[in-house]
C-alpha positions as CSV (number, residue, x, y, z in Angstrom):
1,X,-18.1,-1.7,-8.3
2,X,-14.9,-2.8,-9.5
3,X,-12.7,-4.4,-6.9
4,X,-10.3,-1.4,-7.8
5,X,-12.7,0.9,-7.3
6,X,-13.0,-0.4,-3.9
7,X,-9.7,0.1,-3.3
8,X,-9.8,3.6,-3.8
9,X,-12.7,3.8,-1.7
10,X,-10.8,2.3,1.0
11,X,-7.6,4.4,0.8
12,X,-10.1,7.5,0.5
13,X,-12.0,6.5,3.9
14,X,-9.0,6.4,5.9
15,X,-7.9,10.0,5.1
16,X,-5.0,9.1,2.6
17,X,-6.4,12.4,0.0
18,X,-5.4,14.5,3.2
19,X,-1.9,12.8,3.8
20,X,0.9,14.9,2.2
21,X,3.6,13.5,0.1
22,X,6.5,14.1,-2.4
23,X,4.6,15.3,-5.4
24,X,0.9,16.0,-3.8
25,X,-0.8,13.4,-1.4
26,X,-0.8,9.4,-0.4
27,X,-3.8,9.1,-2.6
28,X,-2.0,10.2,-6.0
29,X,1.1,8.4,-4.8
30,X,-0.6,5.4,-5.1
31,X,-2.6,5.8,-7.8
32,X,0.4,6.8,-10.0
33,X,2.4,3.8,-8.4
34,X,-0.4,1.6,-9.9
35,X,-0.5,3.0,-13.0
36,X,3.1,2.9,-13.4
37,X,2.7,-1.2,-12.9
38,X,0.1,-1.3,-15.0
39,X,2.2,0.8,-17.8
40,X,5.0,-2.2,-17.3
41,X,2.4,-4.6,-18.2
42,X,2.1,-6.3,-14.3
43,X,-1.4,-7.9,-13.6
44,X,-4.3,-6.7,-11.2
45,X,-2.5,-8.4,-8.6
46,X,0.7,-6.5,-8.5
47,X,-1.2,-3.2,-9.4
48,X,-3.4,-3.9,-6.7
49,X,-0.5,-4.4,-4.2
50,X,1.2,-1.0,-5.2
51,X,-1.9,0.7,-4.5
52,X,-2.3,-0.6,-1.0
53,X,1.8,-0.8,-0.6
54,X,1.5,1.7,2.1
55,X,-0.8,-0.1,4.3
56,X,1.8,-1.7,6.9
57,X,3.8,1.0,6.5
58,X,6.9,1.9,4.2
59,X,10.7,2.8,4.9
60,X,11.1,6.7,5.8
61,X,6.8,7.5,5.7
62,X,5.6,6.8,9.2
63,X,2.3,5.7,8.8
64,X,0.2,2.4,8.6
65,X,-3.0,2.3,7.6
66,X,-3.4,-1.5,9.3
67,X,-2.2,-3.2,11.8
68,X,0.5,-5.7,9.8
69,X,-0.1,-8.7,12.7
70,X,-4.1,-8.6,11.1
71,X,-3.4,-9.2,7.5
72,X,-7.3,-10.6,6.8
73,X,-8.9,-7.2,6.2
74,X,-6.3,-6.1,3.3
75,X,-6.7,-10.1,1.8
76,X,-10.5,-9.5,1.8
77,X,-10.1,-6.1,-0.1
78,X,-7.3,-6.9,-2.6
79,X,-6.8,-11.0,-2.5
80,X,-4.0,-13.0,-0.8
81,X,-1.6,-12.5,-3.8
82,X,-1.6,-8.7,-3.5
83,X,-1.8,-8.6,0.4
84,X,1.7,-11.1,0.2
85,X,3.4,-8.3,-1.6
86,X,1.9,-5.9,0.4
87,X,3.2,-7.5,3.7
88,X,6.7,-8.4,1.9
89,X,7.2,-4.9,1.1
90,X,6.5,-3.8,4.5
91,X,8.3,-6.1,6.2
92,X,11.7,-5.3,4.2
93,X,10.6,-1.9,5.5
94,X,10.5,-3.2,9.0
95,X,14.0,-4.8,8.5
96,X,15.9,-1.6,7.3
97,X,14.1,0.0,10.0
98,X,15.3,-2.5,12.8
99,X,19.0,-2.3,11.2
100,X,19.2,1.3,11.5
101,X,18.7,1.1,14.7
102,X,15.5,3.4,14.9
103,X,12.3,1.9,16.8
């Protein structure tokens, strides 16, 4: 199995097919976020990252999939390259969130 494959096993197991979202659900979100890297020409790194860029959470779609303080699972299932874009993009979530003002 291929580590992307994996992935998408991963996403799949914790529910993100039932998940609704602008344009169907979580799932195809990120799938067609990885494709679209991948269309630009970005490595399996960065196209691994957009399909997990949803695990610490993202600016107006309230959910995590991990808990951002235990970054080790996600590094074991995508690499530490992909799981340090992962985390970037969550915390610049985090940071609008906390400017805002909401909790």
């Amino acid at each position: 199995m291929s580590r992307q494959d994996e992935v998408c096993a991963w996403l799949r197991d914790r529910g993100t097919e039932t998940v609704a979202h602008p344009g169907g659900t979580l799932y195809a979100h990120l799938r067609r976020v990885q494709d679209l890297l991948g269309e630009f020409g970005h490595g399996e790194d960065v196209r691994l990252a957009g399909l997990t860029h949803a695990a610490y959470g993202t600016d107006g779609f309230d959910l995590t999939l991990l808990d951002p303080t235990d970054r080790e699972p996600l590094r074991a299932l995508v690499g530490v390259d992909a799981e340090r874009l992962v985390h970037l993009y969550g915390a610049c979530a985090e940071a609008r969130r906390l400017l805002a003002g909401s909790p």
